[in-house]
C-alpha positions in Angstrom: -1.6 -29.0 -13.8 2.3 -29.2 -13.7 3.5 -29.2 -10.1 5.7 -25.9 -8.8 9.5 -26.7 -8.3 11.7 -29.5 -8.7 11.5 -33.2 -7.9 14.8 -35.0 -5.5 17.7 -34.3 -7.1 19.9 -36.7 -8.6 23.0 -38.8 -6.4 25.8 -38.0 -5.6 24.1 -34.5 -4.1 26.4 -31.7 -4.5 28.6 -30.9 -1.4 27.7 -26.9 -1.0 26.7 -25.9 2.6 24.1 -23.4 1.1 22.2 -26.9 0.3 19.5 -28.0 2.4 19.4 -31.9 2.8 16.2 -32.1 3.3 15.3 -30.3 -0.2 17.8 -32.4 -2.0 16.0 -35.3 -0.6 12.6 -34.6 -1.0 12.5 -32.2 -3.8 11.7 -28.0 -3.8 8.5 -27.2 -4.3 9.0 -23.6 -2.7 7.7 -20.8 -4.8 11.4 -19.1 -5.7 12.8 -18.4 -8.4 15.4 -21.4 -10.2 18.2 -19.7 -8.9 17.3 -20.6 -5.1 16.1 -24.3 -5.7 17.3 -26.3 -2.7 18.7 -23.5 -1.1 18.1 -23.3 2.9 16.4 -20.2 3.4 19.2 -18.4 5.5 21.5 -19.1 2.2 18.4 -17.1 0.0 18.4 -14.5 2.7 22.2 -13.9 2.4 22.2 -13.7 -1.0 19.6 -11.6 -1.1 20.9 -9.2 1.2 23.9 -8.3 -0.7 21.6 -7.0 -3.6 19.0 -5.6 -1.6 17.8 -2.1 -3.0 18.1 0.9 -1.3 14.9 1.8 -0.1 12.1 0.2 2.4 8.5 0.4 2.9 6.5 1.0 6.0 2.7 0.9 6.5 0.8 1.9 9.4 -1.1 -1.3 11.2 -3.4 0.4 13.6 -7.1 -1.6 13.2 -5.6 -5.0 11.7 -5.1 -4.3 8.2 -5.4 -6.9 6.0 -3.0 -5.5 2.9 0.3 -6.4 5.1 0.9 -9.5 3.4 0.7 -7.9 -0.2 3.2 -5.3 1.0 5.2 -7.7 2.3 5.0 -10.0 -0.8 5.7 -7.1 -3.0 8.5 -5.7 -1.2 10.5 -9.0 -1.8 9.6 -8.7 -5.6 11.4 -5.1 -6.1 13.9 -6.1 -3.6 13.0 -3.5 -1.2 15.6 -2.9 1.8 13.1 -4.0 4.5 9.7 -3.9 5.5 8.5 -1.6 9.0 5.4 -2.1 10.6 3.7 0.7 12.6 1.0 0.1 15.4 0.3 -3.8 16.2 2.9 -6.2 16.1 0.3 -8.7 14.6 -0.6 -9.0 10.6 -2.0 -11.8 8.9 0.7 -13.6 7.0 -1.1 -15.4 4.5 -1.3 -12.9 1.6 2.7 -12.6 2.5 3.0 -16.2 0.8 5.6 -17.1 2.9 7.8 -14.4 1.2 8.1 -13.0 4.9 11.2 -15.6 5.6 13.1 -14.0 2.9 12.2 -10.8 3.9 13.3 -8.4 7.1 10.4 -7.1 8.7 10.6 -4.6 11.6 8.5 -3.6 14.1 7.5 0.4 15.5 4.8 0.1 18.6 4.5 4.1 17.1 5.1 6.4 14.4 8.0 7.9 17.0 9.9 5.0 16.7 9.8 4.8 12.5 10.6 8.7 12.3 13.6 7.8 14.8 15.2 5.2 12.9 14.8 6.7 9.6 16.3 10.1 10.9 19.3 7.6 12.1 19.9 6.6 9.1 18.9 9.7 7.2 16.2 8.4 4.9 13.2 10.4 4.1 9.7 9.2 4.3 7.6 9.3 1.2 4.0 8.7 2.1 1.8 7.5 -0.7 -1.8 8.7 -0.3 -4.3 10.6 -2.2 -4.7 13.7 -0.3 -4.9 17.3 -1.2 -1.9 18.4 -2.4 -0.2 15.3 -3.0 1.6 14.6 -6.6 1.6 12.5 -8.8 3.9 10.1 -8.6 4.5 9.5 -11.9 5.8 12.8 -12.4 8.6 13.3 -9.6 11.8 12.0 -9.1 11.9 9.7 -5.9 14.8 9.6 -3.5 17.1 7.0 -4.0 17.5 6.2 -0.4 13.4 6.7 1.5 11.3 4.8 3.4 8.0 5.1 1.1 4.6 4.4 3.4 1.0 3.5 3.5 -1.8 4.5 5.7 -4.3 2.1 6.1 -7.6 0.8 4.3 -9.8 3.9 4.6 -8.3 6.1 6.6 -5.3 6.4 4.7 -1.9 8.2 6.3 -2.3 8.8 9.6 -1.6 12.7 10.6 1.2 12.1 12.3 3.1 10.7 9.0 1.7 13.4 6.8 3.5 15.9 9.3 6.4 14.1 9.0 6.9 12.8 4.9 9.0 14.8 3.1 6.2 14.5 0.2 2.9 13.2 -0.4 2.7 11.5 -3.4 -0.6 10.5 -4.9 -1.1 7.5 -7.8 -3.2 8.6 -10.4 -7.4 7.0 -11.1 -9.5 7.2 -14.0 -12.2 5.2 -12.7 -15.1 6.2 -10.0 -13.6 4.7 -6.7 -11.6 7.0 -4.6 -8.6 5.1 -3.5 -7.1 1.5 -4.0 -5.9 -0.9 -1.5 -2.0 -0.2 0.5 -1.4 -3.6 -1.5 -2.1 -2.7 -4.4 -0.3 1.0 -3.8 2.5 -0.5 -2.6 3.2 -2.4 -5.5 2.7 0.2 -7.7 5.0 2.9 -5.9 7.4 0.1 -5.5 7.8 -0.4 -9.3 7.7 3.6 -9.7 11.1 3.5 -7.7 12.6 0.6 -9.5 12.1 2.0 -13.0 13.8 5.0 -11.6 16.5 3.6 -10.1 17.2 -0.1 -10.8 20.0 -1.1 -12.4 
């Protein structure tokens, strides 16, 4: 199998300061894109931030959930603003695949502290959940400028968040299970907003 990346490149090195040294030296073999090859990450990051979309995620972390990582990963796919974590501070970054370096990531110890910074900043939440009286996602328009969130792995939004989204959006199953995973959800509600909205 073909390695990821590139090997050492080629002397003289280029003289840019958004160049890491060490990369030149030793050869990228980061999973990003060909743009970012030998890039330091705080270069990736600043480039990134000037063409960040204009929407974030949030999911609710209140028993460990294990789908942080995949919301994390995808939010750095579709560009998303930034990434909030309610409940506990720890997540397991491994399904994040490193993507979290690129990525800003904030921190709410409660729901209080989400609804307070998105009032700030005057961004409606958009939880995404099956429940009763939730739509269809696929047939509304989403707000340019939200925070969409996940509940958790079985328990889904928390009631505090369904008090406080401006909708409930639901994603549409054929099959005979009744939800899918916040990573999965995530993704999917993610890409909703960029074919609305993505230039």
């Amino acid at each position: 199998m073909d390695e990821v990346g590139v090997g050492p490149h080629p002397e003289p090195w280029p003289e840019d300061d958004w160049l890491d040294p060490e990369l030149l030296a030793g050869g990228d073999r980061r999973n990003v894109t060909d743009r970012y090859r030998y890039w330091t990450v705080e270069a990736i990051v600043t480039d990134l931030d000037g063409r960040r979309h204009p929407f974030h995620v949030a999911i609710e972390n209140w028993e460990h959930d294990m789908n942080i990582g995949t919301v994390v990963r995808n939010a750095n796919a579709f560009m998303a603003a930034g990434v909030h974590i309610v409940g506990r501070r720890r997540w397991n970054r491994r399904g994040a695949m490193v993507t979290d370096r690129y990525q800003h990531v904030f921190h709410h110890a409660g729901i209080g502290g989400l609804l307070e910074w998105a009032a700030g900043e005057e961004l409606p939440l958009i939880g995404i959940d099956n429940l009763p009286g939730s739509v269809p996602i696929e047939a509304v328009d989403l707000p340019e400028r939200c925070v969409l969130i996940f509940g958790q792995e079985g328990p889904g939004l928390s009631g505090a968040v369904r008090d406080a989204a401006s909708m409930v959006c639901s994603i549409s199953q054929f099959g005979s299970t009744r939800s899918i995973n916040a990573g999965v959800a995530s993704g999917i509600a993610m890409h909703t907003w960029i074919r609305q909205h993505a230039r």
